[in-house]
Each structure stands twice: as structure tokens, then as C-alpha cells.
MOPAC internal coordinates of N, CA, C and O (Angstrom, degrees):
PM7 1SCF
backbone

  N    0.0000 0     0.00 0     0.00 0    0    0    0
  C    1.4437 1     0.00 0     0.00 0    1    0    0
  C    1.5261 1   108.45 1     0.00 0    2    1    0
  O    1.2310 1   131.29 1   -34.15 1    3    2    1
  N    1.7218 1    95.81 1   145.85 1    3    2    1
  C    1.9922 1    75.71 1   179.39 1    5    3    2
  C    1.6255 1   123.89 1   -81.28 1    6    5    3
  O    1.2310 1   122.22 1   -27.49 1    7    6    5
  N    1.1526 1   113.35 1   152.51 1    7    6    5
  C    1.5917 1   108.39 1  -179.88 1    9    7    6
  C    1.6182 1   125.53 1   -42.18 1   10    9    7
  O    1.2310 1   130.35 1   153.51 1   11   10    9
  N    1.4422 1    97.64 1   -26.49 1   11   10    9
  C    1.6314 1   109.13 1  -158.88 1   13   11   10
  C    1.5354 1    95.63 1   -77.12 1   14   13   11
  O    1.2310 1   115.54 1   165.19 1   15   14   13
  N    1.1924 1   126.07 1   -14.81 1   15   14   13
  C    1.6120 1   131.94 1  -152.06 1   17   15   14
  C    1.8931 1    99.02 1  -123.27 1   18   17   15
  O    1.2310 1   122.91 1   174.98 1   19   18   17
  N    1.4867 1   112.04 1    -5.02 1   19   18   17
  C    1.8356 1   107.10 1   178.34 1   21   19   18
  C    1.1932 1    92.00 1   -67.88 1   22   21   19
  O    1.2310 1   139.40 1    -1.35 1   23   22   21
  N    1.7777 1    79.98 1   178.65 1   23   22   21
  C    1.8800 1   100.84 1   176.97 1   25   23   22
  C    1.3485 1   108.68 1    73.73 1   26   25   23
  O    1.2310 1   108.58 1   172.28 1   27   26   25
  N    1.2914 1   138.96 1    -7.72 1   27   26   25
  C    1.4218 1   126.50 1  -175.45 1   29   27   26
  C    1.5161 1   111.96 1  -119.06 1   30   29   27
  O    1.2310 1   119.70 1  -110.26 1   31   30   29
  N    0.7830 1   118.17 1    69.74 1   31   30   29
  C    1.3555 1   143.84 1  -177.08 1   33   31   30
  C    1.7998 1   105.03 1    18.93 1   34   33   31
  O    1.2310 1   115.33 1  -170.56 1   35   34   33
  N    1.1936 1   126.47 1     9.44 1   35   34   33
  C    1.4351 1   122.42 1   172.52 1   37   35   34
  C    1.7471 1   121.33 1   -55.13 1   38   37   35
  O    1.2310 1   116.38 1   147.78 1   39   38   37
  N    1.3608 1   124.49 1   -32.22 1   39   38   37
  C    1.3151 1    95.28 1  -175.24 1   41   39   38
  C    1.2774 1    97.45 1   -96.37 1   42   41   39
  O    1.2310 1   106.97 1  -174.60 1   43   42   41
  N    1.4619 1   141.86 1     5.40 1   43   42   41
  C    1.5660 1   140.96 1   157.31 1   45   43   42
  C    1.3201 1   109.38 1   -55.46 1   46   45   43
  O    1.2310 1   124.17 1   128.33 1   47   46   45
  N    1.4131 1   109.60 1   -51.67 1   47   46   45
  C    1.2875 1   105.16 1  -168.03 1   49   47   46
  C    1.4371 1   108.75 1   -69.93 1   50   49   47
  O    1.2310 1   113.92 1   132.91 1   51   50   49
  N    1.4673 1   129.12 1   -47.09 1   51   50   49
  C    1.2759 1   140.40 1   139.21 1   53   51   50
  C    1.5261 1   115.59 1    18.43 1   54   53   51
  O    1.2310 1   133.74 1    98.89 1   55   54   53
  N    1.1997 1    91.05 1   -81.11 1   55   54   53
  C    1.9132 1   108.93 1  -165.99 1   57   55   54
  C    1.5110 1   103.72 1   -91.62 1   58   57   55
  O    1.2310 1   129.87 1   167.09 1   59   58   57
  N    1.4314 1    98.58 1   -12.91 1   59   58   57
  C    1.9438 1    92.58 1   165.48 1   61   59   58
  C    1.8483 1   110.64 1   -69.57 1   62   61   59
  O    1.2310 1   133.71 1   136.58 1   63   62   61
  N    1.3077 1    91.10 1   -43.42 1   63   62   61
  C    1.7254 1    94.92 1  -174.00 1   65   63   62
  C    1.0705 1    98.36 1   -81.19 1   66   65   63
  O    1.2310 1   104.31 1   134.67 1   67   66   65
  N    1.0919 1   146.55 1   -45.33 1   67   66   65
  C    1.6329 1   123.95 1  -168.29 1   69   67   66
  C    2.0433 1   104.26 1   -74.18 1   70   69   67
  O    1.2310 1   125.05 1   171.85 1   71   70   69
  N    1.1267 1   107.90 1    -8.15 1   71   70   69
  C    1.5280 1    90.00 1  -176.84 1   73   71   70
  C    1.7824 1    95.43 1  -112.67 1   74   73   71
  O    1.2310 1   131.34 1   172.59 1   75   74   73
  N    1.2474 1    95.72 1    -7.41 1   75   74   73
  C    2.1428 1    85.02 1   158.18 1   77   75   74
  C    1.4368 1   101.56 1   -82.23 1   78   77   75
  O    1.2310 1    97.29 1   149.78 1   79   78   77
  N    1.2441 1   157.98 1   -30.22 1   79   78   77
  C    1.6874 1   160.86 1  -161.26 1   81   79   78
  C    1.3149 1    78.41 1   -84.66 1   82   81   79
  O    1.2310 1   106.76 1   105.06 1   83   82   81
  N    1.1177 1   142.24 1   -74.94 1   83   82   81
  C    1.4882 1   137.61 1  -126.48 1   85   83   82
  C    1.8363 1    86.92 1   -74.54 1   86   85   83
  O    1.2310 1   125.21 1   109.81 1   87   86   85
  N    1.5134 1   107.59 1   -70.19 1   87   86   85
  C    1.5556 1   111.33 1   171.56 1   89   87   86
  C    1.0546 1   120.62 1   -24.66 1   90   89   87
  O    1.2310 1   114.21 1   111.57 1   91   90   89
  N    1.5851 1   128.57 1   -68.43 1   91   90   89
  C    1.4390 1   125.12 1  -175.48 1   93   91   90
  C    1.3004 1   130.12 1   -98.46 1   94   93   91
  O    1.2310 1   117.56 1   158.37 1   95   94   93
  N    1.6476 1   122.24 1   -21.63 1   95   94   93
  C    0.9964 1   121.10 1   178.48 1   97   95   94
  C    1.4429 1   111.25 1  -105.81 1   98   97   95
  O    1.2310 1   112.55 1  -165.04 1   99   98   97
  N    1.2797 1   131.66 1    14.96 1   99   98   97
  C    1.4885 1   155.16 1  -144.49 1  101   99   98
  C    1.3747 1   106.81 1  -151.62 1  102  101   99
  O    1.2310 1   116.60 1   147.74 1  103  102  101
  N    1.3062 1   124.07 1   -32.26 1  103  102  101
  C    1.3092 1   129.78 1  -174.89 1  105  103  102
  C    1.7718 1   113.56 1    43.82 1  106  105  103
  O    1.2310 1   128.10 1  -135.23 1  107  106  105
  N    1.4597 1   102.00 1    44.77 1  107  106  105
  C    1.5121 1   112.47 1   171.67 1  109  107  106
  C    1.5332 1   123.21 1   -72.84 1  110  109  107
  O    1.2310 1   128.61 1   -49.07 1  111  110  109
  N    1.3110 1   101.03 1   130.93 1  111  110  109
  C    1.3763 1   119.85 1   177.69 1  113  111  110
  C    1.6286 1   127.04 1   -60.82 1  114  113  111
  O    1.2310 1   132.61 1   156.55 1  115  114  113
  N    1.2389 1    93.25 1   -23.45 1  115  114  113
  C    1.4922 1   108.36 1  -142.22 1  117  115  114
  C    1.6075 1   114.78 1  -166.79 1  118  117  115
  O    1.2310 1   111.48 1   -95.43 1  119  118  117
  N    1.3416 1   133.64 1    84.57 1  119  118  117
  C    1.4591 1   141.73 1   179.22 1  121  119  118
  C    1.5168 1   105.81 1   -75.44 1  122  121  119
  O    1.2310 1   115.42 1   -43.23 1  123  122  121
  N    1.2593 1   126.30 1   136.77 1  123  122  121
  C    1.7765 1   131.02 1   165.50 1  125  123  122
  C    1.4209 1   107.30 1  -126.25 1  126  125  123
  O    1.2310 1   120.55 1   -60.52 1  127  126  125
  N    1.7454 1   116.56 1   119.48 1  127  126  125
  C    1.1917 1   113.86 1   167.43 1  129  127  126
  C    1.8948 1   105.83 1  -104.92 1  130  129  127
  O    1.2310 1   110.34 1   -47.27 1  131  130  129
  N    1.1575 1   135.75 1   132.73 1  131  130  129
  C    1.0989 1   135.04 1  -146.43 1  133  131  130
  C    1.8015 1    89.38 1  -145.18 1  134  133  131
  O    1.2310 1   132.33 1   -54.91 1  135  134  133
  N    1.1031 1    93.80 1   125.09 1  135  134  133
  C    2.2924 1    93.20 1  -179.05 1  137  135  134
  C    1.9548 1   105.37 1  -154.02 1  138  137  135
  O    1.2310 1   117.67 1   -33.60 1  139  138  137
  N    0.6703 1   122.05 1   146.40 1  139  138  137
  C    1.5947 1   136.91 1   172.72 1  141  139  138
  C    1.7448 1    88.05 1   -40.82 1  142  141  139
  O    1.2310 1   126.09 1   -31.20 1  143  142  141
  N    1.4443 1   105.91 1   148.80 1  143  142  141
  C    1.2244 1   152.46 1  -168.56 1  145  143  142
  C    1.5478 1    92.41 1   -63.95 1  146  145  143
  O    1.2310 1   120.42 1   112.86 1  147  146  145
  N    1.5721 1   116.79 1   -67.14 1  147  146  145
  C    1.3865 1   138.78 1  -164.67 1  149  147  146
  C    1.5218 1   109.04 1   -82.14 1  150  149  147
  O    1.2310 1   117.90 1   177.59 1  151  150  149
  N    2.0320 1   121.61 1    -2.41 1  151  150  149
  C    1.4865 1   105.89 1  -176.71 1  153  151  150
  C    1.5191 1   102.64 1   -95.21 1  154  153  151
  O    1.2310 1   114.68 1   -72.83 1  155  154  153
  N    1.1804 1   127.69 1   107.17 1  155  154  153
  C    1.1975 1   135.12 1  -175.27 1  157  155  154
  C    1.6367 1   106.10 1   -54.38 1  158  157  155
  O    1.2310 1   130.78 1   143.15 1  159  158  157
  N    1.4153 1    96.80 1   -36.85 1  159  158  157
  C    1.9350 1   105.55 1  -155.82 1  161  159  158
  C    1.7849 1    97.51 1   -82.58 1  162  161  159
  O    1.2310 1   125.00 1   140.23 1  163  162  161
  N    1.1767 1   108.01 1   -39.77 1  163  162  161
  C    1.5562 1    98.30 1   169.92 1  165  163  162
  C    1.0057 1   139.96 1   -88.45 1  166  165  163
  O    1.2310 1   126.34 1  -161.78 1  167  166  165
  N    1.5556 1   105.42 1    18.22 1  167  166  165
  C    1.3366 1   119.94 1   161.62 1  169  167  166
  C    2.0249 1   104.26 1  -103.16 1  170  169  167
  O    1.2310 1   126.19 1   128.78 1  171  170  169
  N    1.0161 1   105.71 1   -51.22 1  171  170  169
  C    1.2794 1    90.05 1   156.13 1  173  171  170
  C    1.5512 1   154.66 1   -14.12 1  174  173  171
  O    1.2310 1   143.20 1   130.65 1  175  174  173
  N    1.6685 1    72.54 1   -49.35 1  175  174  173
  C    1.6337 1    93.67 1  -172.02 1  177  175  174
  C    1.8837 1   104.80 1   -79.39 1  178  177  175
  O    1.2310 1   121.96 1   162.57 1  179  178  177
  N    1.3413 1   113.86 1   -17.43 1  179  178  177
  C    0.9323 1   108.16 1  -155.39 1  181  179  178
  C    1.6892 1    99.47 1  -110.61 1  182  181  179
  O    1.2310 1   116.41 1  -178.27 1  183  182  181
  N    0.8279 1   124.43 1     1.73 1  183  182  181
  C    1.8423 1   148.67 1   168.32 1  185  183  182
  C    1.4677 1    86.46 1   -87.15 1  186  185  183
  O    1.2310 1   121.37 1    98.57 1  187  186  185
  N    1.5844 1   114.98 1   -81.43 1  187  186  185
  C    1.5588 1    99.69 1  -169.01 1  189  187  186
  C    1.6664 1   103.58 1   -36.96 1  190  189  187
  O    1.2310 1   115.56 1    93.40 1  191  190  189
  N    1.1383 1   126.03 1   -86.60 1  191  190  189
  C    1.3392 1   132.90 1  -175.47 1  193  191  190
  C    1.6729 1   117.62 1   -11.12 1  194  193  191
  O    1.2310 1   119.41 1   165.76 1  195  194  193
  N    1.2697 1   118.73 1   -14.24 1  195  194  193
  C    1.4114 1   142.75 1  -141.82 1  197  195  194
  C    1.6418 1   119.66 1    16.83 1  198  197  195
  O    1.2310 1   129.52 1   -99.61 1  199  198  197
  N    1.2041 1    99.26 1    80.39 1  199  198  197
  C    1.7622 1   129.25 1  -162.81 1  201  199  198
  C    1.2710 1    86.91 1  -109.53 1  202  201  199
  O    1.2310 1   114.56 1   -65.51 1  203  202  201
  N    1.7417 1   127.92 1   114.49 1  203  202  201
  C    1.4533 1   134.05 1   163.68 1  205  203  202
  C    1.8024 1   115.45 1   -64.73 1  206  205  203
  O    1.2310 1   124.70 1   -50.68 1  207  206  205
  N    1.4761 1   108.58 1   129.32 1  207  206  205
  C    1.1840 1   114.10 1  -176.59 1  209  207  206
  C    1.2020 1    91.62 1   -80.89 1  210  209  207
  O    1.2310 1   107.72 1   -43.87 1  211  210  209
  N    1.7363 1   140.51 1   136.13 1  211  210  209
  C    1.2592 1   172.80 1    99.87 1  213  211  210
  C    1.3828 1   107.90 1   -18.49 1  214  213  211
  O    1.2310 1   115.17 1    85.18 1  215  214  213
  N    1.2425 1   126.77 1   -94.82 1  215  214  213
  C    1.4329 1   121.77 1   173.47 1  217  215  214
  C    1.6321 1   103.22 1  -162.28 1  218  217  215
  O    1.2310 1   135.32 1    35.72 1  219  218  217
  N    1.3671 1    87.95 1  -144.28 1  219  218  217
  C    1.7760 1    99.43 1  -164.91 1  221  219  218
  C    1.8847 1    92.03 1  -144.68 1  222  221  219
  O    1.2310 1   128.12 1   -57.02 1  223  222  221
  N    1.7655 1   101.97 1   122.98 1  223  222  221
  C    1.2184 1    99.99 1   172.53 1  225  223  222
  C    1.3832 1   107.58 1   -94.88 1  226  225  223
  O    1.2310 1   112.65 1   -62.27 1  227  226  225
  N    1.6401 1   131.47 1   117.73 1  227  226  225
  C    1.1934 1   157.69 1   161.27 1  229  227  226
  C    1.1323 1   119.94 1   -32.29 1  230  229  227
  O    1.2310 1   110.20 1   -95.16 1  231  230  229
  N    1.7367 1   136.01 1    84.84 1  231  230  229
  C    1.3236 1   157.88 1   172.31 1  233  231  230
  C    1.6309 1    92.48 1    64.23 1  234  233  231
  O    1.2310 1   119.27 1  -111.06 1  235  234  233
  N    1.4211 1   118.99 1    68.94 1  235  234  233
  C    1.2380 1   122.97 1  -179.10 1  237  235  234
  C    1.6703 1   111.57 1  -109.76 1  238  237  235
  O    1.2310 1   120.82 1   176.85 1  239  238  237
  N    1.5372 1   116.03 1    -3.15 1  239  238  237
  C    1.5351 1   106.04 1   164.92 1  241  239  238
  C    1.6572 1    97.73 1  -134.90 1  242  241  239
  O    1.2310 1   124.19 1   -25.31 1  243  242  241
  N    1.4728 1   109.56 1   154.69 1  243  242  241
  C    1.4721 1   122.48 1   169.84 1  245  243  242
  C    1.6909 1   108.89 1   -83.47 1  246  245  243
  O    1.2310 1   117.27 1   -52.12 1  247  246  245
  N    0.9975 1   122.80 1   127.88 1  247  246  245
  C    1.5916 1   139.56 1   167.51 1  249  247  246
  C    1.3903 1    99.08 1   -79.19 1  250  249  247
  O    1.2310 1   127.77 1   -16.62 1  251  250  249
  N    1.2489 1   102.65 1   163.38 1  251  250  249
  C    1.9449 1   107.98 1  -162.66 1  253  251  250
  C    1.1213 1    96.22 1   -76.13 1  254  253  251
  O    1.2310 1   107.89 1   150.39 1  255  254  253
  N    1.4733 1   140.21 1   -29.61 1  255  254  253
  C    1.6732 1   146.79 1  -176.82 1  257  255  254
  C    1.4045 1   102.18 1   -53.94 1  258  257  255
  O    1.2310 1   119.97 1   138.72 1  259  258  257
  N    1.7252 1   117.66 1   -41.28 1  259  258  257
  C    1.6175 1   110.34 1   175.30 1  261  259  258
  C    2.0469 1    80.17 1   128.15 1  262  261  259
  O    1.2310 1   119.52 1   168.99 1  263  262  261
  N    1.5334 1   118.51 1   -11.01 1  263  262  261
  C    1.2910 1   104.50 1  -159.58 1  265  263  262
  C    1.6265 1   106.65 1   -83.80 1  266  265  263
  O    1.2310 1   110.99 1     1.00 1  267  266  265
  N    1.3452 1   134.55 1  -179.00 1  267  266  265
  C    1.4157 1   144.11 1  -160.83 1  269  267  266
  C    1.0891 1   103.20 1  -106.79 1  270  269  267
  O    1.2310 1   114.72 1   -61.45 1  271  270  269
  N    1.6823 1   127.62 1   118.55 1  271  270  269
  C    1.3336 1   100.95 1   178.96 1  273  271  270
  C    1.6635 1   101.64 1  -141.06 1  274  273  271
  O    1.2310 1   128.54 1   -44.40 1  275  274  273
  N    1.5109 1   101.16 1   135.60 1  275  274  273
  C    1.5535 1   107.77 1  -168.77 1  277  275  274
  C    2.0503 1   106.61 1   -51.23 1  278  277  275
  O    1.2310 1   131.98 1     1.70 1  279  278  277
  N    1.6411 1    94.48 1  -178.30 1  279  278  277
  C    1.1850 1   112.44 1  -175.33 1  281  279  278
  C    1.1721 1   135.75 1  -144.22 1  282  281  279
  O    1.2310 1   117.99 1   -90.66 1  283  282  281
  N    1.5577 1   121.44 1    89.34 1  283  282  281
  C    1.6568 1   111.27 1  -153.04 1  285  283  282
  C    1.4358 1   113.90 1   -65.89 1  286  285  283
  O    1.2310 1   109.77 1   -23.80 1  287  286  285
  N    1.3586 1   136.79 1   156.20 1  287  286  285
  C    1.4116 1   117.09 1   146.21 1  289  287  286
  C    1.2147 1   107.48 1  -109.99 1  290  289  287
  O    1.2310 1   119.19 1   -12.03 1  291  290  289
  N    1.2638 1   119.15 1   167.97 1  291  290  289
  C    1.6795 1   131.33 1   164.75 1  293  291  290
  C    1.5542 1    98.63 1  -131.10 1  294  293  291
  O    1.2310 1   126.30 1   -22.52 1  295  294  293
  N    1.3142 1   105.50 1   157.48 1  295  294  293
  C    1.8073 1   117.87 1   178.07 1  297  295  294
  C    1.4571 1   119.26 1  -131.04 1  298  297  295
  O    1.2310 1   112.21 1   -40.62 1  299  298  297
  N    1.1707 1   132.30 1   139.38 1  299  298  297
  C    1.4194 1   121.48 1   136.35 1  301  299  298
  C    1.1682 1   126.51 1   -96.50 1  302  301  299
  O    1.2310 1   105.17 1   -16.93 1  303  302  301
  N    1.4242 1   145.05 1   163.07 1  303  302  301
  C    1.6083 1   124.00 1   168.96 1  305  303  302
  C    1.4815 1    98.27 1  -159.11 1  306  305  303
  O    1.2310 1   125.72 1   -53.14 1  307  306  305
  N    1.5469 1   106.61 1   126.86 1  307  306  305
  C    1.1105 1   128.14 1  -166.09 1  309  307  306
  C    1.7629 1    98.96 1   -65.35 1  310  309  307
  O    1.2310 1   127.70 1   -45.56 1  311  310  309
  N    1.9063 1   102.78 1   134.44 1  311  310  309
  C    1.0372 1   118.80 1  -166.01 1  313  311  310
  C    1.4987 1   127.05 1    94.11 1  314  313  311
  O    1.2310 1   127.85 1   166.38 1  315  314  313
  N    1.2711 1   102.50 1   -13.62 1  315  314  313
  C    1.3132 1   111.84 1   173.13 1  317  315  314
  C    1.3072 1   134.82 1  -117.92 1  318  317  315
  O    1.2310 1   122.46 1   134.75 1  319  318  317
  N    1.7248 1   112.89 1   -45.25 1  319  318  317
  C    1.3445 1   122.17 1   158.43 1  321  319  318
  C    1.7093 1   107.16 1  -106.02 1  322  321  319
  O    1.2310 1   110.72 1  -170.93 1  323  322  321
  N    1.6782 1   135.05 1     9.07 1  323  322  321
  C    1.2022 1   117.16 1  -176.72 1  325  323  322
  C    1.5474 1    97.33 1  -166.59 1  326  325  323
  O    1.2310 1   120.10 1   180.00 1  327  326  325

């Protein structure tokens, strides 16, 4: 997203609507929000959302430098949070 346009609640609203479609018109079981180790804000987003943190996969993607870089997940799962 561009910088000039954060802070305004657009990719919340974003990932709110695409994980109400998936829920009801999708009849999804199961939502995964998945973001770099180091993006504070898209993990955020996904707490606000109240998306259960699962864990963190441990130097599970390569960064273009060649370096290791963790992997959060977040979940929903039908019956439990929706």
C-alpha cells in the first residue's frame, strides 16, 4: 500500500471484507493471515480483526539478502471465532 494513504483504516477494512466473502459466501472453514516476523502493522491488523495467533514459523522464508526470516500465522476457524 502506498505510504501516503496508511493509517486510514483501508487494509482493515480490506481483510474484513474479504474474510466475511470467504465466511459466508465461501463457506470457509478456516481463514490464515500469514505476514513477515518484523511487520508489526500486519500483525496488528490481524489481532484487531480478532485473528488467533498460532505461532511463528522459525527462519521459514529467505529475504532477497539470502537472510532467514520468520513467519507469523494468524487463524480463524469456523465454530470458534465465526
Amino acid at each position: 500500500m502506498r505510504t501516503s494513504f496508511g493509517n486510514q483504516g483501508y487494509i482493515t477494512e480490506a481483510v474484513e471484507a474479504i474474510t466475511n466473502y470467504a465466511v459466508h459466501e465461501l463457506q470457509a472453514n478456516r481463514i490464515e493471515i500469514r505476514c513477515d516476523g518484523r511487520n508489526a502493522r500486519s500483525s496488528r491488523i490481524a489481532e484487531r480483526l480478532g485473528f488467533t495467533l498460532e505461532g511463528i514459523l522459525r527462519n521459514e522464508k529467505c529475504d532477497s539478502d539470502g537472510s532467514l526470516r520468520d513467519t507469523v500465522v494468524f487463524s480463524k476457524v469456523r465454530g470458534v471465532e465465526f
